[in-house]
C-alpha positions as CSV (number, residue, x, y, z in Angstrom):
1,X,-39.1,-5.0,8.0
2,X,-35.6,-5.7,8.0
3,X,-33.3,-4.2,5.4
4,X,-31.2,-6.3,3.0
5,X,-29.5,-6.1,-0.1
6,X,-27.6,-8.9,-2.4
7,X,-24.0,-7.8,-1.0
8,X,-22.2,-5.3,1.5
9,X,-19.0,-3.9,1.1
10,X,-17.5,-2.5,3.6
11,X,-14.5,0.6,2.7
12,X,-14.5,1.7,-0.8
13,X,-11.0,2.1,-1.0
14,X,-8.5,0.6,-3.9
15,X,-10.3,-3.1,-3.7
16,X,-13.9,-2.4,-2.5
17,X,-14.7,0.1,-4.8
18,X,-13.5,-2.6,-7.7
19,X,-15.5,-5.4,-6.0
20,X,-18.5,-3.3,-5.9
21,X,-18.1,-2.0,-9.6
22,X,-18.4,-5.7,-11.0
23,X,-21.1,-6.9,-8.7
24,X,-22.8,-3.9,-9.6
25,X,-22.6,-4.5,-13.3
26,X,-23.8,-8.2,-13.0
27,X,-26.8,-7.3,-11.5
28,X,-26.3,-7.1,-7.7
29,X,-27.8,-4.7,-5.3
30,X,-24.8,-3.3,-3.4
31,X,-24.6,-0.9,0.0
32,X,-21.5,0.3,0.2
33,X,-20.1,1.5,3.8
34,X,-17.8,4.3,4.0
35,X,-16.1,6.3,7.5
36,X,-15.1,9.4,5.4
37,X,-17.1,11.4,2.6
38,X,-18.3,10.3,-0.8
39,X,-15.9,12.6,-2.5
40,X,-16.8,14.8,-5.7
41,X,-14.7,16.1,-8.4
42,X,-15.1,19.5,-6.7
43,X,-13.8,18.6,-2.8
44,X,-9.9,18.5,-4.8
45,X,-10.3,21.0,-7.2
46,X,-7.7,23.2,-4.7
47,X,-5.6,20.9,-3.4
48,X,-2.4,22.6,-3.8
49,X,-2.0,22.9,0.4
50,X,0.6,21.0,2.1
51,X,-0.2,22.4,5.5
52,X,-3.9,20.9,4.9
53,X,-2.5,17.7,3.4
54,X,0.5,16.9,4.8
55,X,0.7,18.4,8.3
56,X,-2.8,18.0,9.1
57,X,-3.5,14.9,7.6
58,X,-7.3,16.4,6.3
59,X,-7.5,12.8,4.3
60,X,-6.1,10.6,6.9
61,X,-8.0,8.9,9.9
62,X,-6.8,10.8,13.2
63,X,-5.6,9.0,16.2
64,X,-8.7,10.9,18.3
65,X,-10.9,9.0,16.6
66,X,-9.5,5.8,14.8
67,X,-6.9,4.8,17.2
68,X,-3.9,2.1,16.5
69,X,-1.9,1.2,19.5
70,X,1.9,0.0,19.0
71,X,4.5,-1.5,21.1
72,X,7.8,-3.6,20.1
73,X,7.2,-6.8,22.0
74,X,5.1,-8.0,24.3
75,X,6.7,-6.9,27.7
76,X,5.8,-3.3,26.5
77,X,2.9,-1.5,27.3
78,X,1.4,0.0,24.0
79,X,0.5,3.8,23.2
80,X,-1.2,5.6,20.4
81,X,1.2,5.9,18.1
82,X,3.8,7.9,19.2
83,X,5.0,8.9,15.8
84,X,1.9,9.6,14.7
85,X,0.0,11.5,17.5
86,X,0.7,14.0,20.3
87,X,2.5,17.5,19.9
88,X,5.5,15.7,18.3
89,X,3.5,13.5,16.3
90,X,3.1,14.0,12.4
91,X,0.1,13.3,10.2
92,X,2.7,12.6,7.4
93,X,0.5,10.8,5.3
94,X,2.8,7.8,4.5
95,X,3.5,6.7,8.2
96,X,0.1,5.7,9.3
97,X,-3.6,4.6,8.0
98,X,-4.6,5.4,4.3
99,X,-7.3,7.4,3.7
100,X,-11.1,7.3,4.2
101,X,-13.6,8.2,2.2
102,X,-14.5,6.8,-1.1
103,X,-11.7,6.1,-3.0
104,X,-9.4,5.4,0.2
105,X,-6.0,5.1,-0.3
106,X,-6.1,5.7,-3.8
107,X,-6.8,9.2,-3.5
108,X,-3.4,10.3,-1.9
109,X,-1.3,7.4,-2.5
110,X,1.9,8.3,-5.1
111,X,0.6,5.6,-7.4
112,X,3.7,3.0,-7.6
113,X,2.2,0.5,-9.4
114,X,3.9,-3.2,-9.2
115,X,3.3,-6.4,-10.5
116,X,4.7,-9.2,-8.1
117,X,7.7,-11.4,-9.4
118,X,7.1,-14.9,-10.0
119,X,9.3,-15.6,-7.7
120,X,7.5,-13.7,-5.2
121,X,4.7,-15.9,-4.3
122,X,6.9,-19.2,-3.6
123,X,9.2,-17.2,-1.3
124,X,9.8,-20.1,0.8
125,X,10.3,-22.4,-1.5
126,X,12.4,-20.0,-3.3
127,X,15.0,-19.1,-0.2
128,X,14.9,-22.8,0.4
129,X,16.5,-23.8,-2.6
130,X,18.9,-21.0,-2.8
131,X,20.2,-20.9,0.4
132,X,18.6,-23.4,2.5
133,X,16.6,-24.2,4.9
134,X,18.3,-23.2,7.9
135,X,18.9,-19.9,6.3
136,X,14.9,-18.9,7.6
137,X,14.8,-17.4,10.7
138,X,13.7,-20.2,13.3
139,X,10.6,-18.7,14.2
140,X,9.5,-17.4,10.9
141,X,5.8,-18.4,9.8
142,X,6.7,-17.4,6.3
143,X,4.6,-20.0,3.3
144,X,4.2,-20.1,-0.1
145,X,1.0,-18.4,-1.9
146,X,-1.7,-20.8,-2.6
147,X,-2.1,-19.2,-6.0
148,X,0.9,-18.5,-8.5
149,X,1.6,-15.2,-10.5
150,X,0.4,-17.2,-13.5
151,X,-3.3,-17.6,-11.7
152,X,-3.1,-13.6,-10.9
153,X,-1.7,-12.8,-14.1
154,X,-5.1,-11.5,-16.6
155,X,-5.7,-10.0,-13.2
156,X,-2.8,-8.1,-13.1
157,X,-3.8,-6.6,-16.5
158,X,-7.2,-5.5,-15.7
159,X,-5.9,-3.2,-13.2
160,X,-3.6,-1.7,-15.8
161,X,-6.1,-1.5,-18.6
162,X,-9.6,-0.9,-16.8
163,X,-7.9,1.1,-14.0
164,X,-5.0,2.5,-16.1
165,X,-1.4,2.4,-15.5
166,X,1.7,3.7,-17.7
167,X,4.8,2.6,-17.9
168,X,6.9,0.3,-20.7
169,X,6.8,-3.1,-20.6
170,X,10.3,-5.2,-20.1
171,X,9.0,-8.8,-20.9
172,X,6.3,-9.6,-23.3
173,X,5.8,-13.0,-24.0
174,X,9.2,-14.1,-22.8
175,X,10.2,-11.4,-25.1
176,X,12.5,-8.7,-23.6
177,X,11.7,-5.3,-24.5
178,X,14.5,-2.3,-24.7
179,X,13.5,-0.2,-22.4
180,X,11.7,-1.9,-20.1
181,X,12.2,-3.8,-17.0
182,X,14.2,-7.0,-18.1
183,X,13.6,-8.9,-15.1
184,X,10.0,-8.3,-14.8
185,X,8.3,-11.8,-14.9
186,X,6.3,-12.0,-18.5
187,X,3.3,-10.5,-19.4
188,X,0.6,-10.6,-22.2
189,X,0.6,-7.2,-23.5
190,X,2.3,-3.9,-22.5
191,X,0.8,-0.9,-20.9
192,X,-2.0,1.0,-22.2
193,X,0.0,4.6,-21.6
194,X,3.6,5.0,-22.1
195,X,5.3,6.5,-19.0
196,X,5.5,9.3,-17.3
197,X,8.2,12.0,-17.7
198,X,10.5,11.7,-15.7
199,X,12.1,14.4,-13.0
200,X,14.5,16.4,-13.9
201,X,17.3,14.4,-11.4
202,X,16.5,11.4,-12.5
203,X,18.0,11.5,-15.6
204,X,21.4,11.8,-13.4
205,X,20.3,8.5,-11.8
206,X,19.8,6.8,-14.8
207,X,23.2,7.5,-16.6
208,X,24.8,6.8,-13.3
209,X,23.1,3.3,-12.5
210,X,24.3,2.2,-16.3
211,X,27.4,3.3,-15.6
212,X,27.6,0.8,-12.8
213,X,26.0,-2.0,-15.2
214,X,22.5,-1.6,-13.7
215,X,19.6,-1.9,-16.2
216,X,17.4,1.4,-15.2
217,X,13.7,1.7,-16.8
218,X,10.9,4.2,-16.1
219,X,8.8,3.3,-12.7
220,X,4.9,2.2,-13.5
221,X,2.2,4.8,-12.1
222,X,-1.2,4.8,-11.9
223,X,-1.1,8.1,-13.8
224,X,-2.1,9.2,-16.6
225,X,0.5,9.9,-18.8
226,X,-2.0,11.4,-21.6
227,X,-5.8,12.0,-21.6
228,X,-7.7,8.6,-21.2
229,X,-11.1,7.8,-20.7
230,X,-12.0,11.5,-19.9
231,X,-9.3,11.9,-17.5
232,X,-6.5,14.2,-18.0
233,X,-3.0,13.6,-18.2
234,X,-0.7,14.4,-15.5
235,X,0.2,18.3,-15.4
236,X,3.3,17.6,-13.1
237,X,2.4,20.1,-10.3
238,X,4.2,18.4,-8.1
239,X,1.6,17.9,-4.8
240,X,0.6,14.2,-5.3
241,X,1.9,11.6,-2.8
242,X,-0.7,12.5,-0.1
243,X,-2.6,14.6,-2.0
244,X,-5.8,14.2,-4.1
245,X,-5.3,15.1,-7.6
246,X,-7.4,18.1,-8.9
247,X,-7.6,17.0,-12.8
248,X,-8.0,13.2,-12.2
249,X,-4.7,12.3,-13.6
250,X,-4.3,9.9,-11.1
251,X,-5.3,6.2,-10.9
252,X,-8.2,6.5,-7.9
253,X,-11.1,4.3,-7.9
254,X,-13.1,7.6,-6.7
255,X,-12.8,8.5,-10.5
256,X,-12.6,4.9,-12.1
257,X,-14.3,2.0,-10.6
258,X,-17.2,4.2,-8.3
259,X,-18.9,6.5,-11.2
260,X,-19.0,3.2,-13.3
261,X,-20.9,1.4,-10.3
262,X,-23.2,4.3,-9.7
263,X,-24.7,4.6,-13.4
264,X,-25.4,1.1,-12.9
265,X,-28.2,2.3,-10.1
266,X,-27.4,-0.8,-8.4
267,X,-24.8,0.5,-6.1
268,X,-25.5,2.3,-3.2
269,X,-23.2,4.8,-1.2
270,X,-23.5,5.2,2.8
271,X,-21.1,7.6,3.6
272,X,-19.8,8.6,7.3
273,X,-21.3,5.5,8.6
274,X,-18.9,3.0,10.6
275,X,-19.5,-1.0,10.7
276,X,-19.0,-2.4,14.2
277,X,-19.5,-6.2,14.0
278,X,-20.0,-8.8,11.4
279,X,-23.4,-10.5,12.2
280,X,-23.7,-14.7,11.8
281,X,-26.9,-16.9,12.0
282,X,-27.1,-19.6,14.8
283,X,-24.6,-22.0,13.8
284,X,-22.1,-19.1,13.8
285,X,-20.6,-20.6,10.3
286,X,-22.5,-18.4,8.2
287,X,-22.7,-14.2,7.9
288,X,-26.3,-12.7,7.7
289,X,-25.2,-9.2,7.4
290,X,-23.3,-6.3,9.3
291,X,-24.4,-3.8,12.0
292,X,-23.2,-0.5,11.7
293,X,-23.3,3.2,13.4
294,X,-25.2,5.5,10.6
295,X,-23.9,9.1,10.3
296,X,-26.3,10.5,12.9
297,X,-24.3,7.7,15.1
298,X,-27.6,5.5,15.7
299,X,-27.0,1.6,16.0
300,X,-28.3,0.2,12.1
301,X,-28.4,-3.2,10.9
302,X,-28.3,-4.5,7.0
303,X,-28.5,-7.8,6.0
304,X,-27.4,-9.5,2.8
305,X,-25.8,-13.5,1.9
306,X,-22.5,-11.5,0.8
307,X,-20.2,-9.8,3.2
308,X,-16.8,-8.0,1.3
309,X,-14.8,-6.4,4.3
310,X,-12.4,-4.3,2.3
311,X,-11.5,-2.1,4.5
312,X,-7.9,-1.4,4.9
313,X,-5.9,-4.7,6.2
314,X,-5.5,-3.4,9.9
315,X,-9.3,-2.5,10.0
316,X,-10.2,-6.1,8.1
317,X,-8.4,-7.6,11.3
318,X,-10.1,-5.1,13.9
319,X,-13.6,-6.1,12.5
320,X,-13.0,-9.8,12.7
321,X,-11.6,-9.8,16.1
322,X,-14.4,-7.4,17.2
323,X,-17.1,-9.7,16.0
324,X,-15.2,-12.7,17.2
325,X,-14.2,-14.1,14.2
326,X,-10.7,-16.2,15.0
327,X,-11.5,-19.7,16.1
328,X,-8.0,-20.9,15.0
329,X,-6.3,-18.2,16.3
330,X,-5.2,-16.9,13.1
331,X,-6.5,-13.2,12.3
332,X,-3.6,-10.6,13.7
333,X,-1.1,-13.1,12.8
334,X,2.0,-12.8,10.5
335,X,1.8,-9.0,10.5
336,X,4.1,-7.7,8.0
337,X,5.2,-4.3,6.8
338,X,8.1,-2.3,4.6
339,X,11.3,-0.4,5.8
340,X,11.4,2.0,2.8
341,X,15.4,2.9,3.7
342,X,15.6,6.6,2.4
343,X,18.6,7.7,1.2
344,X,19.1,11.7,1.2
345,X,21.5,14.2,-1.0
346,X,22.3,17.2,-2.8
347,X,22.9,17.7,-5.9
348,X,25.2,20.1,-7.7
349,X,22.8,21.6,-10.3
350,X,18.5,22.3,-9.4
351,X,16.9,19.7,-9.4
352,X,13.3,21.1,-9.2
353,X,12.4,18.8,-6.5
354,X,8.4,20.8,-6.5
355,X,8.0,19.5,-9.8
356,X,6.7,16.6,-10.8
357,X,4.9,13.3,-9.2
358,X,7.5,10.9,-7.1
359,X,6.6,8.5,-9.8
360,X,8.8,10.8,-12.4
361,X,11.1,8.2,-11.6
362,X,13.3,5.4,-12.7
363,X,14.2,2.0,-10.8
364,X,16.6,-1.1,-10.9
365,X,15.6,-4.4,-10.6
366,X,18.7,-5.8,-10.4
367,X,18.8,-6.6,-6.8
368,X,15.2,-7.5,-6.3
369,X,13.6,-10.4,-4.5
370,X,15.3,-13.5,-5.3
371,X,17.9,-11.5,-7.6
372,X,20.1,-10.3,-4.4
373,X,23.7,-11.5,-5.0
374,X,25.3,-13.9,-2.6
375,X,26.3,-12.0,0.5
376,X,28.1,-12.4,4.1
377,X,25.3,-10.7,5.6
378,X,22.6,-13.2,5.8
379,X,20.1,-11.2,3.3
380,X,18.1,-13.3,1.2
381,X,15.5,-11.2,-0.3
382,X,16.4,-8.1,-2.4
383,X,14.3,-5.0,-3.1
384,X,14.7,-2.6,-6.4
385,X,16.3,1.1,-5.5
386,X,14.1,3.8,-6.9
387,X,14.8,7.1,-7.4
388,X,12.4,9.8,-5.8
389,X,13.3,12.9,-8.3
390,X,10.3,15.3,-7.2
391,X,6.9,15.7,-5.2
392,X,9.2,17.0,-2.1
393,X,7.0,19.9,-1.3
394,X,8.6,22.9,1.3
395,X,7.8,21.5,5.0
396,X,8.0,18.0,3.8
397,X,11.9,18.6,2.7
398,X,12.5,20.5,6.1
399,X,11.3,16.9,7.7
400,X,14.3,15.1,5.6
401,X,16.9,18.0,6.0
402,X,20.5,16.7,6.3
403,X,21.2,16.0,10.4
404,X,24.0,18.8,10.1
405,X,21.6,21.5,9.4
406,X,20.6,24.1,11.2
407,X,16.8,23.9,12.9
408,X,16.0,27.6,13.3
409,X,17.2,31.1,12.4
410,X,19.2,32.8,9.8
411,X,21.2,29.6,9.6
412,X,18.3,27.4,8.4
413,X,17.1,29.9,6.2
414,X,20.5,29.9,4.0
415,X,19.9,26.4,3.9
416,X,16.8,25.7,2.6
417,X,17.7,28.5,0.6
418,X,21.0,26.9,-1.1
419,X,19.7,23.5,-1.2
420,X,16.3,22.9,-0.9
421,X,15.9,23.2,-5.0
422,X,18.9,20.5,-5.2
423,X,17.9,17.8,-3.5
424,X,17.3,14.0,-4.6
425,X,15.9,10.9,-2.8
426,X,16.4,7.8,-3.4
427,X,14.7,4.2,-1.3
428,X,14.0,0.4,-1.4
429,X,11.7,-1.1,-0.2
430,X,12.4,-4.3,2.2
431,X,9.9,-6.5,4.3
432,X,10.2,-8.1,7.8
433,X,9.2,-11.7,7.4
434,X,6.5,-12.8,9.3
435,X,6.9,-14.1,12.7
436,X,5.0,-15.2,15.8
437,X,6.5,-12.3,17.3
438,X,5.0,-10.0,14.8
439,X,1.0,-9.5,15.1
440,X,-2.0,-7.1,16.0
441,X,-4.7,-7.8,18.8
442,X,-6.7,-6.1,20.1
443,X,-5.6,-3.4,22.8
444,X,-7.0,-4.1,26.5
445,X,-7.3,-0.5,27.5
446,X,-7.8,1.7,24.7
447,X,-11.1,2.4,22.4
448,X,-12.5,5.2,19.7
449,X,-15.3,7.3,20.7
450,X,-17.9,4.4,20.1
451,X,-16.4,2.2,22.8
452,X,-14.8,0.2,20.5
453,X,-11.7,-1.4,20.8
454,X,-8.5,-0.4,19.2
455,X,-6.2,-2.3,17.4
456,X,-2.6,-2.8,18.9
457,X,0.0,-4.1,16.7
458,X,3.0,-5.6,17.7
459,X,6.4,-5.0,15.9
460,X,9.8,-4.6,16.5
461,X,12.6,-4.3,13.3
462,X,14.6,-7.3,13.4
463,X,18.5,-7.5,13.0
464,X,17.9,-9.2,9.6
465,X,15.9,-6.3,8.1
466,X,18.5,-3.7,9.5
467,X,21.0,-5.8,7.5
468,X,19.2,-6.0,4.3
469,X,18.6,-2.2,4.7
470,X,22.4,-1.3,5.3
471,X,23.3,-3.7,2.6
472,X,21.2,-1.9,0.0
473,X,22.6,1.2,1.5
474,X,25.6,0.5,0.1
475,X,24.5,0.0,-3.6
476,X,22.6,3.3,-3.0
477,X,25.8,4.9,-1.7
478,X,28.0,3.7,-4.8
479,X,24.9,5.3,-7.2
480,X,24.9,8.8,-5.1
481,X,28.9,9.1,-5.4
482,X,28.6,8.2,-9.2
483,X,25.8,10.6,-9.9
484,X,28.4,13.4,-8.0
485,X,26.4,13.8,-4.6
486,X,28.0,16.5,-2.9
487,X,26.1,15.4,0.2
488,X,24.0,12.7,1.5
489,X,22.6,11.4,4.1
490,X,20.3,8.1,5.3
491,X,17.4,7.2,7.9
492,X,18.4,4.6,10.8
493,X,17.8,1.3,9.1
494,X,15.5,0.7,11.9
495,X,13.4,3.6,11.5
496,X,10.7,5.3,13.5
497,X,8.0,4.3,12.1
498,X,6.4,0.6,12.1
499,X,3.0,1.3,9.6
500,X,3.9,2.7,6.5
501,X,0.4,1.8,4.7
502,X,2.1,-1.0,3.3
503,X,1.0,-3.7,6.1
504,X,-0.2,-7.5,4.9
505,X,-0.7,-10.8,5.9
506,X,-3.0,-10.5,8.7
507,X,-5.4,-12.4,7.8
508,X,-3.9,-14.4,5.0
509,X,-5.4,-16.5,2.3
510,X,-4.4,-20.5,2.5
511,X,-6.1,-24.0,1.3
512,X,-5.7,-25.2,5.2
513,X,-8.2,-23.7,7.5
514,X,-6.1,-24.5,10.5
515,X,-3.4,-22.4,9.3
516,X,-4.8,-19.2,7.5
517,X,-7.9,-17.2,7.5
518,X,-9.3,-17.0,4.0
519,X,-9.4,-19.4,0.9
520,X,-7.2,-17.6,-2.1
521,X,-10.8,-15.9,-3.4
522,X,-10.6,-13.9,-0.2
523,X,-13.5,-16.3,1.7
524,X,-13.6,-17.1,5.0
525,X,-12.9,-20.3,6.1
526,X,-14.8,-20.1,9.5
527,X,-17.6,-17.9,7.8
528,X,-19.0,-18.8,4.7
529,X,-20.4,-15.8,2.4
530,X,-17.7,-13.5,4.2
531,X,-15.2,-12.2,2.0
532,X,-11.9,-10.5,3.4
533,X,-10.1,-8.9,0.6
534,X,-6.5,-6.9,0.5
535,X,-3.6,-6.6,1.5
536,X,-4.1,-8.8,4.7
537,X,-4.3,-11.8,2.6
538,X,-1.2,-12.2,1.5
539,X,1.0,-15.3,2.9
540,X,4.6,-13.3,2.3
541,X,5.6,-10.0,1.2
542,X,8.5,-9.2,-1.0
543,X,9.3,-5.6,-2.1
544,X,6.6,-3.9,-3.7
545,X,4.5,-1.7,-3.4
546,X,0.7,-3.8,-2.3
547,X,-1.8,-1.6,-3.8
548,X,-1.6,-3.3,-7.7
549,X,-1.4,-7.0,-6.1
550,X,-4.4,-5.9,-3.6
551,X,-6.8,-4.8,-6.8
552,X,-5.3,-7.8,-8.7
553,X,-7.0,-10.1,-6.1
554,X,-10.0,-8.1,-5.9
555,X,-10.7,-8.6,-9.4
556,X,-10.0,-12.3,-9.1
557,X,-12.0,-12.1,-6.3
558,X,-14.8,-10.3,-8.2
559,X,-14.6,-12.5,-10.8
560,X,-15.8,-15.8,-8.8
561,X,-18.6,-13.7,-6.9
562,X,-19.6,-12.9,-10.4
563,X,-19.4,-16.7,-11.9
564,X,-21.4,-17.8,-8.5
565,X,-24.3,-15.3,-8.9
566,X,-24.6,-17.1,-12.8
């Protein structure tokens, strides 16, 4: 007899785990697919091991066996990510895949926890009318969402309540709120936790950025910033952004969404098992389930009249163009990602950069999205400057040590001795817009242990993001010499790196079927009972952080699977 269930999700990561929760709830019988572990409480109760996290990569998926090609245009031949793999390569969390496992990405990430602006889903439309039209690059793709922040708004609020976010509210209403953000784009209620402590630098940041008529306010985290719900409140150790956190303080769906599903008993977990193709019935325009290597590696199939793939967005596109799913031509396209342009210094007094999560922090809005000032430099979308006061553990400071530096002996010694407890990060956060010549295929040459194919993405840092970066520098430059920098130092504003775990729009959400993959509930348009949900489906990309706006759409998304089963 063949095995089916009401609905398959595949990755149980920041959006799955949420889809499955409310399925689960209403009723359905849910499988959930998994590569990594099913986590317990006790696999992070040490965690405090940044050669196990952080130079090994223990919760990220290795090269060796998920492989991601990458090349900057098409006349190059692609490799494995060269910044990622091979004796110079790093597992540095933040500069490839998220993690896998149940819980994903939400285990490790730092928990920056963003609402979209208003103005942030009519991008287009937005530039258009404030600079014109031929202000767009020529060959941009970049459209306007088919939803508006007021249609993802309630959304946005279940993620801060049911998941749990702190912070202070800045616009209530249409009421501004001291303290808060005053440009954030209005909101029915605050948060349920106020926010976290912040650093001991930041403090420095704040008083300088009001000096310079700035309007600072406390960064949102999905942290606790007292007990909730059984979880704890963030003890400020200080080993977070790419670590899991050993008393739950932090916002993972591996402690929220997943034990919530289970007690239901109508959720399912398969763990170490890997989904290889998306299975359709004659016509092709409908899924009848997925077929998948179990963890003994045999060949499996499952059926069911539900299909979530919510894996991560690069995976999402893999499976679809693995089970040839792209009859427009569409999945891969409009790849889009973040160049975070760090920003380095020292300090004169400790700073205590061990201490505390990166989300300790503060950040200005004033120079976000559609906020950037007129310029000569053709940048027309802005990104909010956030200070990074802590969570810089030992080897991951030696990786951002000022280029003067020594690299070895007695000479670096003194200097991670004099300065390692005195330095102070800041970034931003600014997108590439999406292009034809921006995408991800699948690679000709290269596959994973299973024969599979590997996905190779295709990227290159345009002149117009290297301008928005160095223009941003300069704010950040002004804010270091005000807060008394003795030092500083910045990353090439077209850096390394081209993932970041902050890459969308590759299989975006649209009304036309010609020109997108999905409908705005994460459906697909060639596929009917196929859902593809995260950060993939988003049309354009300002400068937040996904992961908030990705579990926002899965609980709109949730919330019409739910109404269609009734």
């Amino acid at each position: 007899m063949t095995e089916r269930t009401d609905a398959i999700v595949v990755g149980l990561g920041a959006s799955g785990a949420i889809i499955a929760e409310k399925l689960a709830t209403a009723g359905a019988t849910v499988i959930g697919f998994d590569k990594g572990a099913h986590f317990s409480e006790e696999d992070f109760r040490f965690k405090h091991d940044e050669l196990r996290y952080y130079s090994r990569g223990a919760l990220v998926p290795d090269m060796s066996v998920n492989p991601i090609t990458w090349r900057p245009d098409g006349r190059h031949e692609a490799s494995i990510l060269p910044w990622a793999s091979g004796p110079a390569g790093s597992s540095e969390p933040l500069f490839g895949l998220p993690s896998y496992g149940t819980g994903g990405g939400s285990v490790h990430w730092g928990g920056l926890s963003w609402r979209f602006r208003q103005a942030d889903f009519r991008m287009r439309s937005a530039i258009i009318e404030r600079f014109g039209q031929d202000a767009l690059p020529e060959d941009t793709t970049l459209v306007d969402w088919p939803i508006s922040y007021e249609d993802l708004e309630p959304y946005y609020d279940c993620v801060e309540w049911e998941q749990g976010v702190s912070g202070q509210a800045g616009n209530v209403n249409g009421e501004i709120l001291e303290g808060g953000n005053p440009f954030e784009s209005p909101r029915k209620r605050g948060y349920p936790m106020p926010p976290l402590r912040r650093g001991a630098a930041d403090a420095r940041f704040v008083e300088a950025c009001k000096r310079l008529g700035y309007h600072p306010f406390p960064q949102p985290a999905a942290i606790a910033s007292v007990d909730l719900n059984g979880r704890s409140a963030c003890v400020y150790c200080g080993f977070c952004h790419g670590f899991p956190c050993h008393v739950n303080a932090k916002t993972s769906t591996q402690v929220t969404s997943i034990p919530t599903a289970l007690a239901t008993g109508n959720l399912e977990i398969r763990p170490f098992t890997r989904v290889f193709q998306v299975n359709r019935d004659s016509t092709r325009r409908r899924v009848v389930g997925v077929s998948y290597f179990d963890a003994d590696g045999r060949v499996r199939e499952l059926e069911a009249d539900v299909v979530l793939l919510a894996a991560y967005s690069l995976e999402n596109t893999r499976l679809l163009l693995v089970s040839g799913i792209n009859e427009n031509g569409q999945v891969g396209q409009h790849f889009m990602t973040h160049n975070f342009g760090w920003f380095n210094g020292i300090l004169p007094e400790w700073t205590n950069p061990f201490m505390g999560p990166l989300t300790a922090a503060s950040t200005i809005d004033d120079v976000t999205s559609e906020l950037i000032p007129d310029n000569e430099e053709g940048v027309l979308w802005g990104s909010p400057i956030i200070s990074f006061p802590g969570d810089i553990q030992p080897i991951e400071a030696v990786h951002n040590m000022s280029p003067t530096a020594p690299r070895w002996g007695e000479g670096f010694k003194d200097w991670l001795r004099e300065n390692y407890r005195r330095l102070f990060r800041m970034y931003s956060e600014t997108t590439n817009f999406p292009s034809q010549r921006h995408y991800c295929d699948l690679d000709p040459e290269i596959t994973d242990p299973f024969g599979q194919p590997a996905l190779r993405v295709t990227h290159d840092w345009d002149e117009r993001e290297i301008k928005s970066v160095k223009f941003l520098s300069k704010i950040k430059r002004a804010i270091a010499e005000e807060m008394g920098m003795i030092e500083w130092w910045e990353h090439s504003p077209a850096p390394f790196y081209h993932l970041g775990t902050h890459e969308v729009g590759t299989h975006r959400m649209g009304e036309d079927p010609s020109t997108s993959v999905v409908d705005p509930f994460g459906e697909s348009h060639e596929c009917k009972g196929l859902y593809v949900v995260g950060g993939g489906q988003f049309p354009s990309y300002g400068a937040y952080n996904p992961t908030e706006t990705i579990q926002a759409l899965a609980y709109f998304t949730a919330d019409h699977l739910v109404k269609e089963r009734t």
